[in-house]
Every structure is written in C-alpha cells, then in structure tokens.
Backbone as CSV, one residue per row, in Angstrom:
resi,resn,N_x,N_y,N_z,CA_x,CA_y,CA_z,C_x,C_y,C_z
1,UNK,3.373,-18.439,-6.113,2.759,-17.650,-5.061,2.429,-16.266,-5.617
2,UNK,1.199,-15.773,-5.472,0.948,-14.586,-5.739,1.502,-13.084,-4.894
3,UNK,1.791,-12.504,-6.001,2.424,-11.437,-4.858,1.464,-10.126,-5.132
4,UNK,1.394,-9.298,-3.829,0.368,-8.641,-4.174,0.868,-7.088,-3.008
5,UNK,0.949,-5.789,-3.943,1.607,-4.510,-3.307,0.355,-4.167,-2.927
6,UNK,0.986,-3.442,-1.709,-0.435,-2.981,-1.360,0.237,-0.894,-1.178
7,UNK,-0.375,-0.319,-1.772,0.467,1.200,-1.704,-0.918,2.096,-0.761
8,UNK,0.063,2.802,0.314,-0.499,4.204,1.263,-0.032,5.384,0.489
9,UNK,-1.596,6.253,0.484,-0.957,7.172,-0.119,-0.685,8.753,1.158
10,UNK,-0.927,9.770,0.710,-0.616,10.898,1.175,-1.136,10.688,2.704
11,UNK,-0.576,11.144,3.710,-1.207,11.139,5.664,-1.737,10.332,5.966
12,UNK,-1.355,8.562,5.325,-1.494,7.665,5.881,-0.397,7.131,6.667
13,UNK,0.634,7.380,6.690,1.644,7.695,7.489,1.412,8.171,9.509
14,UNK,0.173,9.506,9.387,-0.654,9.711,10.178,-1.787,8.712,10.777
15,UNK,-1.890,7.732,10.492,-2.879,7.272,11.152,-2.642,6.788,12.405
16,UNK,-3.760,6.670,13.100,-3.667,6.417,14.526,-3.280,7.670,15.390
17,UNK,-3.061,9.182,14.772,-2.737,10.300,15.417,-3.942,11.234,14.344
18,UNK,-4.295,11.242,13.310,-4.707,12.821,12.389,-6.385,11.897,12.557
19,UNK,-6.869,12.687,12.830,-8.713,13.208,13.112,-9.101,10.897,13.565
20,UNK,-8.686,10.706,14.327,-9.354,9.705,15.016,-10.923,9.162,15.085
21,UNK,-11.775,10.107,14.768,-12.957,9.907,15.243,-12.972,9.481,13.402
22,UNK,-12.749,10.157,12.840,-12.914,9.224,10.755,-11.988,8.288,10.154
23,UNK,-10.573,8.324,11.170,-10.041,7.195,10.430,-9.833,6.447,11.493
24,UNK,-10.141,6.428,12.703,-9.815,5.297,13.585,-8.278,5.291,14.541
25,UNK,-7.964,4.568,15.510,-7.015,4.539,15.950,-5.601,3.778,15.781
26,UNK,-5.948,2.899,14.915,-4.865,1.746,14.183,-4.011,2.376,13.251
27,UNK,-2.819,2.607,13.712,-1.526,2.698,12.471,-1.529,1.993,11.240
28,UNK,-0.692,2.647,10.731,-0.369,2.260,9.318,0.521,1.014,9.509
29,UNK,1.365,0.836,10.788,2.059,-0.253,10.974,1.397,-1.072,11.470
30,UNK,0.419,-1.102,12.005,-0.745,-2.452,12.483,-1.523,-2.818,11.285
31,UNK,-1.741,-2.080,10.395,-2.597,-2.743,9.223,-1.696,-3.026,8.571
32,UNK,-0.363,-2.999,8.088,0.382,-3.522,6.973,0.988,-4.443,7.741
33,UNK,1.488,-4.549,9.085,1.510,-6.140,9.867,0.204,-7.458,9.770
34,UNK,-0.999,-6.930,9.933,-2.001,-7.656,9.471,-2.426,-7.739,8.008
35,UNK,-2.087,-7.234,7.430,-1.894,-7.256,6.038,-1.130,-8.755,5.484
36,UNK,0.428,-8.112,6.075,0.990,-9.519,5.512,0.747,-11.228,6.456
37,UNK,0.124,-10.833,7.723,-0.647,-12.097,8.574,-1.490,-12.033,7.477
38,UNK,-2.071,-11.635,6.985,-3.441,-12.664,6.219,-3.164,-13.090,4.930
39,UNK,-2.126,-11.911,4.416,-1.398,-12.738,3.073,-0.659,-13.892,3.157
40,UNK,0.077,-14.263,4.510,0.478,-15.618,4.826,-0.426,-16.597,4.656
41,UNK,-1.498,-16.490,6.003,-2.770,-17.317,5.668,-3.403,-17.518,4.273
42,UNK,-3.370,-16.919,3.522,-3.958,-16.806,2.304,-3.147,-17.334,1.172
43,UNK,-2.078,-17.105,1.452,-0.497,-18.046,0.619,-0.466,-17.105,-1.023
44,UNK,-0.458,-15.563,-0.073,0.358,-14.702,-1.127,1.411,-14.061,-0.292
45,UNK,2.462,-13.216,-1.078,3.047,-12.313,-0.599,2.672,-11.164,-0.605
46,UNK,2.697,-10.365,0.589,1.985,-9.117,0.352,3.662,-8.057,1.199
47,UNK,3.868,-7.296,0.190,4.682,-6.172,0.698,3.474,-4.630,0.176
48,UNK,4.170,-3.772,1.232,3.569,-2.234,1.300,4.635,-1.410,1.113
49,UNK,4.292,0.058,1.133,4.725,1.272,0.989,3.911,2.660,0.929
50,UNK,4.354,3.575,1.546,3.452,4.497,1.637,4.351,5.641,1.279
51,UNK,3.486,6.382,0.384,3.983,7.941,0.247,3.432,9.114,0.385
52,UNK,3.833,10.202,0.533,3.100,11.244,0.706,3.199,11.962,-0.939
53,UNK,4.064,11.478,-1.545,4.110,12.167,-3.035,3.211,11.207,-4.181
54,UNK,3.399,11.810,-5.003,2.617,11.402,-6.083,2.892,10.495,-7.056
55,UNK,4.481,11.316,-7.287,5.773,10.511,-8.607,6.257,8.845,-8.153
56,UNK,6.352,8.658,-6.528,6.865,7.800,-5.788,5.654,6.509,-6.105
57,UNK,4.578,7.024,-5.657,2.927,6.013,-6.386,2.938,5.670,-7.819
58,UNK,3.598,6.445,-8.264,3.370,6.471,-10.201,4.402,5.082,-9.932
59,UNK,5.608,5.897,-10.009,6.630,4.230,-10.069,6.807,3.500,-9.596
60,UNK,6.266,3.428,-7.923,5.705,1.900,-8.038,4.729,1.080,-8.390
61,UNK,3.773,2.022,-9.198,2.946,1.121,-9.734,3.882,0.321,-11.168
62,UNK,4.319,1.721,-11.576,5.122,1.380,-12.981,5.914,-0.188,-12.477
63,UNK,6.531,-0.243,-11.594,7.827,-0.937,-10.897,6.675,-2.372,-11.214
64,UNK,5.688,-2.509,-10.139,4.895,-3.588,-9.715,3.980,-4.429,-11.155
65,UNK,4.592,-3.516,-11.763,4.317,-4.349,-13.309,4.979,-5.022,-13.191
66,UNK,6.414,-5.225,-12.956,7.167,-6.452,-13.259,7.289,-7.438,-12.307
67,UNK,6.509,-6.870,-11.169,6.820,-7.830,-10.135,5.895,-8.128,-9.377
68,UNK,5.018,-7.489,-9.547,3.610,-8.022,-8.436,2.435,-8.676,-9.283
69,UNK,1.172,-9.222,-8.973,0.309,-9.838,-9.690,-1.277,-8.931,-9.449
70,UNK,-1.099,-8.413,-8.197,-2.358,-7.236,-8.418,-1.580,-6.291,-7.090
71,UNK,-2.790,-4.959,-7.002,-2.365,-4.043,-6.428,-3.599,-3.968,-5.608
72,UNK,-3.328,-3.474,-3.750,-4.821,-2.781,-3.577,-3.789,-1.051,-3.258
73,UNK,-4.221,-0.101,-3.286,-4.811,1.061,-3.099,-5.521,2.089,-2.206
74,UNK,-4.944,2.768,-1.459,-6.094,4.003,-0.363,-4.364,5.053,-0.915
75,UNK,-4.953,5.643,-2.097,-4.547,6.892,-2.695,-4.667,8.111,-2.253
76,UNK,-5.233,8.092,-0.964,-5.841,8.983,0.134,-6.408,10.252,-0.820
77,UNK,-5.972,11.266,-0.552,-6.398,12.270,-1.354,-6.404,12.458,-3.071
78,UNK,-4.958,11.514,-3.394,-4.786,11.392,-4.807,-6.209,10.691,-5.454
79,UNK,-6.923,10.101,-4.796,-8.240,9.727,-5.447,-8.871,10.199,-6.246
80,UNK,-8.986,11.606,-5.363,-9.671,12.889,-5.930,-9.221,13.871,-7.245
81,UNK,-7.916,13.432,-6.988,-7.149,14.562,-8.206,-6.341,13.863,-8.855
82,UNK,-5.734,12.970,-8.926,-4.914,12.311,-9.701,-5.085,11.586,-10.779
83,UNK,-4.698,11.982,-11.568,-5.184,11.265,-13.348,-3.598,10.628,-13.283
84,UNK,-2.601,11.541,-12.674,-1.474,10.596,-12.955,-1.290,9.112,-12.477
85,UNK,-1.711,9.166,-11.001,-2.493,8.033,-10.824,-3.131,6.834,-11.311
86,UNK,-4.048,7.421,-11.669,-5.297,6.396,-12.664,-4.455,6.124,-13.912
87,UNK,-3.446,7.302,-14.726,-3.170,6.415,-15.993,-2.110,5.539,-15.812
88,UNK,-1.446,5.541,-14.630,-0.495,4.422,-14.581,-0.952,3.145,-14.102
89,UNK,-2.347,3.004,-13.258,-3.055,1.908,-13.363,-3.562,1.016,-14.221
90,UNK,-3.872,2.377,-15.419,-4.350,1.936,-17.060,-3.391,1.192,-17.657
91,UNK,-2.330,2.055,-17.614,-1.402,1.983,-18.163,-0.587,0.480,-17.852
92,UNK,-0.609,-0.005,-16.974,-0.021,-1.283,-16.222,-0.874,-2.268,-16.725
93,UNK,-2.529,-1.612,-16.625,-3.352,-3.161,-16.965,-3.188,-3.848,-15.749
94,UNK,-2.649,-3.341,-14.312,-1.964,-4.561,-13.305,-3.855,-4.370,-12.297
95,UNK,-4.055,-5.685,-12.146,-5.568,-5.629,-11.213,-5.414,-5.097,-9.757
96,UNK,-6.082,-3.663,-10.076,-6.024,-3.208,-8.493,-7.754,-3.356,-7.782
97,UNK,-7.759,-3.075,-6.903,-8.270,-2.960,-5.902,-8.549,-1.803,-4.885
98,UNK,-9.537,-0.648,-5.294,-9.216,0.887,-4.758,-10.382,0.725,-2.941
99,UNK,-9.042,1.054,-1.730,-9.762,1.116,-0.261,-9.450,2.440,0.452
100,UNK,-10.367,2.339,0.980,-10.622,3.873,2.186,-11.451,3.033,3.478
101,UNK,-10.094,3.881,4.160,-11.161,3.176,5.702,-12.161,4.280,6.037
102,UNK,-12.741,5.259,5.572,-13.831,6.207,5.516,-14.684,5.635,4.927
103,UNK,-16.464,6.043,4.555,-17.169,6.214,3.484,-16.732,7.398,2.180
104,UNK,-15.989,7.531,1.398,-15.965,8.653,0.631,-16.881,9.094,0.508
105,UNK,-18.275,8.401,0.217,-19.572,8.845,-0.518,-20.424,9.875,0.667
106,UNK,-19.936,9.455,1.996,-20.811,9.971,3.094,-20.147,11.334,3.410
107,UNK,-18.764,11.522,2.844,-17.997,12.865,3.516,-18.305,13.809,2.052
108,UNK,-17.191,15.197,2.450,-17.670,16.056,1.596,-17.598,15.964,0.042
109,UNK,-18.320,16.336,-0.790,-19.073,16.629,-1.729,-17.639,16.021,-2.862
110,UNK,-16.391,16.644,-2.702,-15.551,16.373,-3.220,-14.864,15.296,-3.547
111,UNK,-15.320,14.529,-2.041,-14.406,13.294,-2.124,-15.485,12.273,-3.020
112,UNK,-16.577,12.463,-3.399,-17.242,11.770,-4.177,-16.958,11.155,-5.040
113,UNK,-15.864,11.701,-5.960,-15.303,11.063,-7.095,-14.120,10.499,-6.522
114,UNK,-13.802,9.884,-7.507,-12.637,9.031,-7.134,-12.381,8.552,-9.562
115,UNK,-11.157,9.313,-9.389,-10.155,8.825,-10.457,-10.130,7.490,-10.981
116,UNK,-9.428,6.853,-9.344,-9.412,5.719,-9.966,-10.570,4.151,-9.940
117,UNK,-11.436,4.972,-9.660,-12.939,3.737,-9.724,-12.514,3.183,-11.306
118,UNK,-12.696,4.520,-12.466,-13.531,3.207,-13.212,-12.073,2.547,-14.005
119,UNK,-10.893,2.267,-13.134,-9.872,1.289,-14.390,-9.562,0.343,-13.267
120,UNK,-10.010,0.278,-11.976,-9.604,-0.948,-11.013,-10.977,-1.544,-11.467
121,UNK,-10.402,-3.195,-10.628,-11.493,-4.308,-10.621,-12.672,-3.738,-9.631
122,UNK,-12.629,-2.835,-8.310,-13.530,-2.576,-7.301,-13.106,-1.555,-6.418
123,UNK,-14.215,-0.979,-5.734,-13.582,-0.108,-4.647,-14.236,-0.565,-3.429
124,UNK,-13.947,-0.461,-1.938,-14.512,-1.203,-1.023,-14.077,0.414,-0.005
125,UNK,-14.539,0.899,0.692,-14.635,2.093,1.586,-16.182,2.002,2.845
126,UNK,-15.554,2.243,4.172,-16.104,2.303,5.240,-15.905,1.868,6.074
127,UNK,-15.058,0.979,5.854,-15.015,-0.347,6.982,-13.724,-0.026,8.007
128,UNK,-13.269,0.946,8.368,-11.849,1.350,8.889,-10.900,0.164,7.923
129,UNK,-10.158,0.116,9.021,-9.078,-0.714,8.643,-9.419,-2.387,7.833
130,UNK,-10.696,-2.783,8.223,-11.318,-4.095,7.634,-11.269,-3.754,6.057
131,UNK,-11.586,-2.645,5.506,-11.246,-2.334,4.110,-9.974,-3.033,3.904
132,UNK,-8.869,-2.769,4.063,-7.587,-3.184,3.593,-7.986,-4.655,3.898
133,UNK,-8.158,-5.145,4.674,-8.349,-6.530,4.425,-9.288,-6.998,3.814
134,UNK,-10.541,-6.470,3.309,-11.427,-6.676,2.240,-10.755,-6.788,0.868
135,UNK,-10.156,-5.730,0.725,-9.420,-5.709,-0.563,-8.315,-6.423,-0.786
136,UNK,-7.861,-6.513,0.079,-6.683,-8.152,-0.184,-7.367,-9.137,-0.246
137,UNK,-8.309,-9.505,0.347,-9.080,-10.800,-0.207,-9.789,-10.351,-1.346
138,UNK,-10.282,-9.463,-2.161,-10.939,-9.601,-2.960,-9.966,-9.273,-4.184
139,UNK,-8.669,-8.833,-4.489,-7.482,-8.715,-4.979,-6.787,-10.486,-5.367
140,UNK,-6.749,-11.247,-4.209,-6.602,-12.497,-4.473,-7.841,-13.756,-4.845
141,UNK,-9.245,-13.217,-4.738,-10.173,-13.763,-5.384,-10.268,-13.927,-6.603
142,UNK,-10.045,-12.651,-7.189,-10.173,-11.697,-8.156,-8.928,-12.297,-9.118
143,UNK,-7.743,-12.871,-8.863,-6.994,-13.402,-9.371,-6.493,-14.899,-9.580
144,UNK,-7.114,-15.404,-8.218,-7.029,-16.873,-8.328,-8.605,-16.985,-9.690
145,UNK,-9.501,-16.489,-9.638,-10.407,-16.918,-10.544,-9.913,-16.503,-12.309
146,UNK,-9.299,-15.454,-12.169,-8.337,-15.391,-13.635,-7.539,-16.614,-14.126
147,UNK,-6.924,-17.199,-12.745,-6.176,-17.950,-13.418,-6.619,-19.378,-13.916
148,UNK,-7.826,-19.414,-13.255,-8.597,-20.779,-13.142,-9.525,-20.783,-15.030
149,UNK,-9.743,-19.589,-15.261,-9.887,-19.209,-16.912,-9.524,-19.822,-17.982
C-alpha cells in the first residue's frame, strides 16, 4: 500500500477563519478528513501534519524518506522563501506534489515564485480545497506509473 504525507504549512491551521473570501471556508480538519476518505478509496495511506515553523517541515520531510512513498505540499508562505524547504525535497529525491487552494500566479507579484516548483513532479493551485485532492490523485498516479516501469 502506498503511503503518502501530505504536510500544512504556516496559517493553515487558520483556515476556515483567516481572509475567507481567498481561501474559502473549509478547515484544515475537513480537508485532511477528506484527504484520508479518498486515500481509502484510492487504497493508499494518507497521514498529515501541519506547521507553522519551518525546521518541523524540514524533518518531516527528512523523516518521510523512510517512510512515505510521495509527498503533496501547500508550504503556504514557505513557497516563497524557503530554499530550506526545496533542498530537503532535493535532497530526499521523495515525489512531491506542490498545492495552494489560491491562484499564486493571480495574487501579488511575490507570490509568483514558488521555491519549490522546479524539484517536485507538479504544482496544481486555484481550486480551493479540490487542489489537495488533485494532488493526491496526481501524487498516486504519478507513482503507481513508476512502478509499472
């Protein structure tokens, strides 16, 4: 069975309360409950975690080397600034999957970049909360076809 982390980063914790009208009204506990409903259906394991720090993201990515088979990702702000981030993605080689329930590309000027685009398999952003479930299916696409290789 494939197992597959899915990590929140910084004031995703906030959702369903911080600016509503861009990220929507659905918690962080309704999407990581539907999260692991579709990883059932789908016949992976999917566990989460969310942090507001940086070091806590580093080691579980470090961690999910030994134990998970891909990663998806909404690094929230760390997108933008985090190389520590991105090199522990490198660094793992583990297949992530980078989501935002925003458009990054449509908001300000800053959030344009994103760190960790170019060492994941994809990035998927806009869709509110349907992102996270985009990227778990395309996280387990993305790996059942590796293995079929």
């Amino acid at each position: 069975m494939l197992k597959i982390l899915v990590l929140h980063g910084p004031n995703l914790n906030l959702l369903g309360l911080r600016e509503p009208t861009i990220y929507g009204q659905t918690t962080l506990a309704e999407i990581d409950a539907d999260l692991i409903q579709l990883g059932q259906t789908l016949g992976v394991d999917v566990s989460t975690l969310q942090s507001n720090h940086e070091g806590v993201l580093v080691d579980a990515i470090h961690t999910a080397r030994e134990h998970q088979d891909g990663l998806v990702i909404n690094a929230g702000a760390y997108t933008h600034t985090s190389v520590a981030i991105r090199d522990a993605i490198a660094g793992t080689q583990l297949p992530t999957v980078e989501v935002h329930l925003s458009n990054i590309h449509k908001r300000e000027a800053f959030r344009h970049h994103s760190y960790l685009a170019p060492v994941v398999v994809g990035q998927i952003c806009g869709f509110g909360p349907d992102s996270y479930r985009l990227g778990l299916q395309a996280i387990v696409n993305h790996l059942q076809a590796l293995a079929t290789v």
